[in-house]
C-alpha positions in Angstrom: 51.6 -15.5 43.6 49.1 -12.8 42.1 48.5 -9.7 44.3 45.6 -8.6 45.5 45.0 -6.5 42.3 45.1 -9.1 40.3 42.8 -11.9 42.5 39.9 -9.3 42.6 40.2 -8.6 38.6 38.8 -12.5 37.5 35.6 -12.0 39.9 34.8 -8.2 38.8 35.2 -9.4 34.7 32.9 -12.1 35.5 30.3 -10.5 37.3 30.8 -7.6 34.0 30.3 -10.8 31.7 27.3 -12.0 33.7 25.6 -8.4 33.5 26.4 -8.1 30.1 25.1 -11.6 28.9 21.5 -10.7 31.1 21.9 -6.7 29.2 22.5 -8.1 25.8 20.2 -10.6 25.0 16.8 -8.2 26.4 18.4 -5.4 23.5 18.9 -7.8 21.1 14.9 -9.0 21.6 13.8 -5.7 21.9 15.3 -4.2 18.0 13.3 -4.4 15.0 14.5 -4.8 11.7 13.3 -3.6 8.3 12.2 -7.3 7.5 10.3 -7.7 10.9 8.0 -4.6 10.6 7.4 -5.3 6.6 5.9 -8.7 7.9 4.1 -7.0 10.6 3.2 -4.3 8.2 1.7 -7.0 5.9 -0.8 -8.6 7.8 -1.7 -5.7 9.9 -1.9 -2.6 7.8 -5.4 -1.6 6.9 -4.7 -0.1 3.4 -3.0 -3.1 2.0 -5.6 -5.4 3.8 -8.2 -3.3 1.9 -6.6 -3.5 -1.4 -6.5 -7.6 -0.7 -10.3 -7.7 -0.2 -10.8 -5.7 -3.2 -8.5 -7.9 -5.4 -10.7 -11.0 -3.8 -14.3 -9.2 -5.3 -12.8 -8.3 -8.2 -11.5 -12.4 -9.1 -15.2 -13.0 -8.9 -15.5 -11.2 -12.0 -14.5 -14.4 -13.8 -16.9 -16.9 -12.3 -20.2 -13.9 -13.0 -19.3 -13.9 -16.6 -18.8 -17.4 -17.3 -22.6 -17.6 -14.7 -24.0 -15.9 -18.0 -23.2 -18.7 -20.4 -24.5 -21.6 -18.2 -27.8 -23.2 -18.0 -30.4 -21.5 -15.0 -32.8 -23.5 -13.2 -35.5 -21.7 -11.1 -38.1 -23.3 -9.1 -42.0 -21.4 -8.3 -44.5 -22.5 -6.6 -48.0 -20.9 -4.9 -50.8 -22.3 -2.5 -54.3 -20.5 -1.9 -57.1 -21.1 -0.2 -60.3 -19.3 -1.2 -63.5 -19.4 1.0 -66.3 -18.7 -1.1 -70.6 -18.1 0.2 -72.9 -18.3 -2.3 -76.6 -16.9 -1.5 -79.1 -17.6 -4.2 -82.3 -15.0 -5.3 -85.8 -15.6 -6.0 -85.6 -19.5 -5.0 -85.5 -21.3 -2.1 -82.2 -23.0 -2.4 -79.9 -22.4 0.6 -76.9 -20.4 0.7 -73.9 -22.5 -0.2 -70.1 -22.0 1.5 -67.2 -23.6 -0.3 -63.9 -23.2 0.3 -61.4 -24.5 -3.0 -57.8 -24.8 -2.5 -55.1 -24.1 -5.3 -51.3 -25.6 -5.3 -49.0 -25.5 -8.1 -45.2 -25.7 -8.9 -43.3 -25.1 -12.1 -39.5 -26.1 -13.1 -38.0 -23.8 -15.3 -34.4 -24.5 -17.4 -33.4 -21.8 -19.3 -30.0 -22.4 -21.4 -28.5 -19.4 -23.8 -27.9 -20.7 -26.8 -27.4 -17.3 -29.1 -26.5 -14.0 -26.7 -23.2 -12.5 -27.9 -23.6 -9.7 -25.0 -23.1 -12.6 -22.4 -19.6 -13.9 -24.5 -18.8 -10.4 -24.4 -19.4 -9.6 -20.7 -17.4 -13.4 -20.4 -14.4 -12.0 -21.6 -14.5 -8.8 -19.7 -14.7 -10.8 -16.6 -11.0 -12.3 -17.7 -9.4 -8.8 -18.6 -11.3 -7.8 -14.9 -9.6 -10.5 -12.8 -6.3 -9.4 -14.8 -6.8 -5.6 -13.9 -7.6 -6.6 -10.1 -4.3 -8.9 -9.5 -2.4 -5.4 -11.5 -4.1 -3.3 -8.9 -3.7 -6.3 -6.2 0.0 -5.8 -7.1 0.5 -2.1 -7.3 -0.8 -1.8 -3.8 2.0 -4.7 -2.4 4.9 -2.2 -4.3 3.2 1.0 -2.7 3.5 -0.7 0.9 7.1 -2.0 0.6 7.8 1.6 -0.3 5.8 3.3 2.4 7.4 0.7 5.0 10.9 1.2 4.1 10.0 5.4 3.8 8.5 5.4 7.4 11.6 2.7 8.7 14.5 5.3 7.9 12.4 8.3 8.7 12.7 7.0 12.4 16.1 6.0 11.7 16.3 9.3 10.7 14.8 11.3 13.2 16.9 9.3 15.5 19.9 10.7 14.3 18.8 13.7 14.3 18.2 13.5 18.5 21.2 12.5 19.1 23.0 14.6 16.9 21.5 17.6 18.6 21.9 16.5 21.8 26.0 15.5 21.2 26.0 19.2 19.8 24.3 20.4 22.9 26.7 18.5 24.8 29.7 19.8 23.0 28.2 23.1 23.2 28.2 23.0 26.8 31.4 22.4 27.2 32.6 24.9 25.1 30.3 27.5 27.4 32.2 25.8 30.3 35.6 26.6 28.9 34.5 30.3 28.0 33.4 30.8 31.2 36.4 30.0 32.3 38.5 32.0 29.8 36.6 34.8 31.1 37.3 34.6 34.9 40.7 34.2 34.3 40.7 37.3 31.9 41.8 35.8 28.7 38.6 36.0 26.8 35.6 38.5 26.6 32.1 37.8 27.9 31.1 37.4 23.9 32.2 34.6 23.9 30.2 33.5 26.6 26.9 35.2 25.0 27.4 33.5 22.0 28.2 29.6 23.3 25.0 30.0 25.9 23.3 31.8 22.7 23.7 28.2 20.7 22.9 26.3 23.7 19.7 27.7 24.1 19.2 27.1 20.5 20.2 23.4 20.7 17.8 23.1 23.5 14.6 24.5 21.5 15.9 22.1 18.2 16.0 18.7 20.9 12.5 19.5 21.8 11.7 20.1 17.9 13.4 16.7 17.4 11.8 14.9 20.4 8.5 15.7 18.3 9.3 14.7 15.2 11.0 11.8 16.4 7.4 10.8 18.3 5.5 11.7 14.8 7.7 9.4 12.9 7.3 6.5 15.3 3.3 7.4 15.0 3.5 6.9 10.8 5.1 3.3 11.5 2.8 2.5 14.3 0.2 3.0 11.2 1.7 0.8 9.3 2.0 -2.7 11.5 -1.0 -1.8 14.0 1.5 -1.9 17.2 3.6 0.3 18.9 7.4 -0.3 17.3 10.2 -1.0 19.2 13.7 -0.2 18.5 14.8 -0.5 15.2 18.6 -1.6 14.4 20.3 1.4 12.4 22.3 1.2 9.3 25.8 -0.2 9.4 28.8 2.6 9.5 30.4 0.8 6.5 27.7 0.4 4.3 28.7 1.0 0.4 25.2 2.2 -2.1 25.2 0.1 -4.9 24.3 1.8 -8.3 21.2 0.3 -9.7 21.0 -2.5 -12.1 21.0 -2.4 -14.5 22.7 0.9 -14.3 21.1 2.6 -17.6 17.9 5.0 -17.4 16.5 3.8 -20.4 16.4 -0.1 -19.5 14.8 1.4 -16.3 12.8 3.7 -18.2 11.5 0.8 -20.6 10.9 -1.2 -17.9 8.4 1.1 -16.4 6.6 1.5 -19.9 6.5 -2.1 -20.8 5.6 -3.7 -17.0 4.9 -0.8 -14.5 1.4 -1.8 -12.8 -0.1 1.6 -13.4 0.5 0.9 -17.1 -0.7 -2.6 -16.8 -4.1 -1.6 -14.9 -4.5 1.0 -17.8 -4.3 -1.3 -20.3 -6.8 -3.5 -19.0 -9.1 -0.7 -18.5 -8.6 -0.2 -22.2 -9.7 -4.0 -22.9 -12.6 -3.7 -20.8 -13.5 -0.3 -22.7 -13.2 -1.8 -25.9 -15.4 -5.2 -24.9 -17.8 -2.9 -23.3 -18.3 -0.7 -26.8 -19.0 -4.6 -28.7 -21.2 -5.5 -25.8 -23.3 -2.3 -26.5 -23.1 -3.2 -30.2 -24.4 -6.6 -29.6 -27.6 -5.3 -28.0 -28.6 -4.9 -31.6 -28.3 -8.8 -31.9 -31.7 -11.1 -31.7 -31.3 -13.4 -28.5 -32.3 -17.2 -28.8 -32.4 -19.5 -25.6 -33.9 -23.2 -25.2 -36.4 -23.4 -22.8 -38.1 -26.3 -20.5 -40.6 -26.1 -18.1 -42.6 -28.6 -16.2 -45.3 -28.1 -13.4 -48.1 -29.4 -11.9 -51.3 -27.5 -10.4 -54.3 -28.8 -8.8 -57.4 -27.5 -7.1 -60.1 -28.7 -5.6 -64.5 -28.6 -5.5 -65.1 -25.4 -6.8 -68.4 -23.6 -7.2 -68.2 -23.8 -10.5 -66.9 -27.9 -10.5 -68.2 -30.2 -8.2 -64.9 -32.1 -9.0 -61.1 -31.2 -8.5 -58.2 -32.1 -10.7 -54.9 -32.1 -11.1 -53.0 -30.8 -14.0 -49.1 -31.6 -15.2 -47.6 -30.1 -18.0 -44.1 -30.2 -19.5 -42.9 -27.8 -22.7 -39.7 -27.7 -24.6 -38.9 -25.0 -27.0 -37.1 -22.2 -28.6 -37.0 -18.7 -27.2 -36.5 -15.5 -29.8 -36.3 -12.4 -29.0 -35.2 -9.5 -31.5 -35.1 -5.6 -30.0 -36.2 -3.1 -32.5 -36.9 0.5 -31.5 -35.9 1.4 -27.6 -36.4 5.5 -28.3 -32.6 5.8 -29.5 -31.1 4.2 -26.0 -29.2 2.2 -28.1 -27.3 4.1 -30.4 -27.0 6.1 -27.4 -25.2 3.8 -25.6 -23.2 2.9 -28.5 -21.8 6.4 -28.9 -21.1 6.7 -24.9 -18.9 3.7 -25.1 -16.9 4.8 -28.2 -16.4 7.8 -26.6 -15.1 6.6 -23.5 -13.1 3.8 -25.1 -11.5 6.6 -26.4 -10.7 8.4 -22.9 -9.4 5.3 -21.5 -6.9 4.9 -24.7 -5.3 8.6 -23.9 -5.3 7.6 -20.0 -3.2 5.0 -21.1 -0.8 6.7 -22.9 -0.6 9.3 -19.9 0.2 6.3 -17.7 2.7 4.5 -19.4 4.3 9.0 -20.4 3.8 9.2 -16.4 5.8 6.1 -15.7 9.0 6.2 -18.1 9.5 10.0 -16.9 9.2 8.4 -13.0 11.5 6.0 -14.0 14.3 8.3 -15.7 12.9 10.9 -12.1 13.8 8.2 -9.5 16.6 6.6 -11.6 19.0 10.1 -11.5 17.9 10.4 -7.9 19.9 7.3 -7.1 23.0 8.1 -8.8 22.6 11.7 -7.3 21.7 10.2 -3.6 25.2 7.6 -4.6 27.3 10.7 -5.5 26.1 12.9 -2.7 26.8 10.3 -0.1 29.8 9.5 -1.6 30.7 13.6 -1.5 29.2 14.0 2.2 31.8 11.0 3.4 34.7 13.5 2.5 33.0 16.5 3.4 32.3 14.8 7.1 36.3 13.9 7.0 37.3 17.6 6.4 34.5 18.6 9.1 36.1 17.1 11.6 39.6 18.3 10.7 37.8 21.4 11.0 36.5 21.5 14.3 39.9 19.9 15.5 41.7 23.0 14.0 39.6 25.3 15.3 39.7 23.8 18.9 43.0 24.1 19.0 43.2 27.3 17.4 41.4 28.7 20.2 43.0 27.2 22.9 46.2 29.0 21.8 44.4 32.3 20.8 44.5 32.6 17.3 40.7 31.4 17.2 37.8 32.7 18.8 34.7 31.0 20.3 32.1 31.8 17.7 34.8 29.9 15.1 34.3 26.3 17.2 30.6 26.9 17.5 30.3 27.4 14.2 32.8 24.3 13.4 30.8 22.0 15.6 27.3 23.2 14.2 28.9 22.4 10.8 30.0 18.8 12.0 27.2 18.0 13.4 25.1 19.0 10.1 27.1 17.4 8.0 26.3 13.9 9.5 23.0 14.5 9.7 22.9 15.1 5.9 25.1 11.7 5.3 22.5 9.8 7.0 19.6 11.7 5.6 21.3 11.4 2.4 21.8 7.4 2.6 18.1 6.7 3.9 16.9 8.7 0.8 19.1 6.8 -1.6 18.1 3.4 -0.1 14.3 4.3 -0.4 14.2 6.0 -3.9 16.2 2.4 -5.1 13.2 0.6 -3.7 10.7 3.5 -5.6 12.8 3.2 -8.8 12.3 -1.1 -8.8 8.7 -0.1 -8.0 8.3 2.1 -10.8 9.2 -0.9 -12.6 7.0 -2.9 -10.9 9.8 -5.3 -10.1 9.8 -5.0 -6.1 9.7 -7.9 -4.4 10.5 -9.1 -0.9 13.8 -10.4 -1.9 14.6 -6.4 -2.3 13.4 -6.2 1.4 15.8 -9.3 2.3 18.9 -7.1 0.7 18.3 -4.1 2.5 17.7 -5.9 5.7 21.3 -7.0 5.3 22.9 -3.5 5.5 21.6 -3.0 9.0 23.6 -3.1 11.6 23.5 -7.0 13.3 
């Protein structure tokens, strides 16, 4: 038969279970993940909202130019009514009022058959459209990348809160213990000066974190337009991937060949050059068919005793052929050769700009893997360290200032591996974006390092 130890232990690990299943589930709710605020962040922040409203005027480029090669119907119309006294001289006649009424419509088609501008300004409505999706598109990359940044600068600042205040707390027992040392006599009040020296110190750096911690949380808060909740941190065992494919040039190329600031530049070159042979074609006699019809009708007039009605329909050919506009023609001509030119060197500044981003963000990420990778074994040796040292000064062959300093280096040294990790994650997600390759499948695979 069980004691009385063991009868009572059943009841208290239920109750813990049933507190823990109530604890659990409202923590659980209450984390965010990296996928849950990029949703958030993508119907809610106002900068990529923007950028979707401008992509949605600049697809109505395409239906304005083709508007120019289409038939235009216009309807006018007017209605007067004219009181009118006449007084006659030198008879006997009486004076005469009269008041005539006017009404009249007219129909008029107008259909371009011969205006090469309006082909011209046609096409650059296409290569417009094109540059607002590459724009459109650009803007998408930019807030993946400024979600992921402002995710792990929390996660981030985090760490770096509770990393001070676990050094604070190690730091206070270490003033504990040489405060003790001292009152027994085996350790001089230095030692004591210099732990509550460092605890000060780790006091002002949890208030400086407390800040920046509440800053960070601010910049996402930007983002997704509500006040974040608890984000779920990276897993302890997580293993950086090299990129792939893992060769600066294929990245570099990449960039070059498909990067969106390239791809928006060379449509501005398009629309540059179209824009020089629109100019060019305001040289160019016009030619559009014409139909009218209307009606007008007024009344007893002093002048007719009778009204009428008229209706009238004409068909034809329109001509027009500019000769002399004081120069504005050749003027415009050389403006848009000039600036044809400026947008051709802006392009090859983008796509210089982009491959040397590329090859940029592409070393980072192998530095970030390698620095990690270095930081693991230098947070391994830390700790050997600090255990050293502890023990060193428990049997007197260390002194305080030697653990301080031990701990202080721990304590950095997993701050940087963190740092270092977030860093690497992000500039991954910059160097697909570089190559305008980010998608939310990217999001998807980082989401799946965090900790479940």
């Amino acid at each position: 038969m069980p004691g009385p130890g063991l009868s009572t232990r059943p009841c208290r690990l239920t109750k813990l279970l049933a507190v823990v299943a109530l604890v659990l589930p409202a923590s659980a709710a209450a984390q965010q993940d990296l996928l849950e605020i990029y949703r958030e962040a993508l119907a809610n922040d106002a900068v990529y909202s923007a950028a979707r409203y401008s992509a949605e005027a600049g697809r109505e480029r395409g239906p304005q130019g083709r508007a120019l090669l289409l038939p235009t119907l216009g309807l006018s119309g007017s209605a007067t009514r004219t009181r009118s006294e006449t007084e006659f001289r030198d008879t006997i006649l009486p004076t005469t009022t009269r008041t005539p009424e006017q009404a009249s419509y007219t129909l008029t088609l107008t259909q371009p058959l011969f205006r090469y501008q309006n082909w011209i300004q046609y096409e650059q409505g296409g290569v417009q459209v094109r540059q607002a999706e590459a724009t459109f598109a650009q803007a998408y990359q930019d807030l993946v990348v400024r979600v992921a940044t402002a995710y792990f600068d929390v996660l981030a600042a985090q760490d770096t809160l509770a990393l001070v205040r676990a050094q604070k707390e190690a730091i206070a027992e270490q003033l504990a213990q040489a405060r003790r040392n001292f009152e027994v006599g085996t350790a001089t009040i230095t030692d004591t000066h210099e732990a509550q020296a460092r605890f000060d110190l780790s006091n002002a750096q949890e208030i400086a974190s407390q800040n920046d911690l509440e800053a960070k949380r601010r910049v996402l808060q930007l983002l997704t337009g509500k006040e974040p909740g608890e984000l779920k941190p990276l897993r302890a065992d997580i293993k950086l991937p090299a990129p792939n494919p893992n060769n600066m040039e294929a990245w570099a190329e990449l960039a070059g060949k498909q990067g969106y600031p390239v791809l928006i530049q060379e449509a501005a070159v398009e629309i540059a050059a179209l824009e020089a042979r629109r100019n060019r074609a305001a040289h160019l006699p016009t030619v559009d068919f014409v139909a009218t019809h209307g009606q007008s009708g007024q009344s007893a007039t002093t002048d007719s005793a009778i009204g009428r009605d008229i209706t009238q329909t004409v068909i034809g050919l329109q001509f027009a052929m500019p000769l002399f506009q004081g120069g504005a023609l050749t003027s415009r001509d050389r403006e848009s050769a000039a600036l044809a030119n400026k947008v051709r060197e802006d392009l090859d500044n983008a796509r210089r700009t982009s491959i040397l981003t590329a090859r940029q963000i592409y070393l980072t990420v192998l530095n970030g893997i390698i620095q990690v990778q270095a930081l693991e074994q230098a947070l391994v040796s830390s700790q050997s360290a600090l255990d050293s040292n502890k023990l060193g000064y428990e049997v007197g062959v260390r002194i305080n200032i030697d653990v301080l300093n031990a701990s202080q280096q721990l304590f950095q040294t997993r701050r940087d591996l963190a740092v270092a990790r977030y860093n690497t994650i992000t500039n991954h997600l910059r160097l697909k974006a570089a190559a305008g390759s980010l998608r939310e499948e990217d999001v998807v695979e980082v989401n799946r390092v965090l900790a479940p």
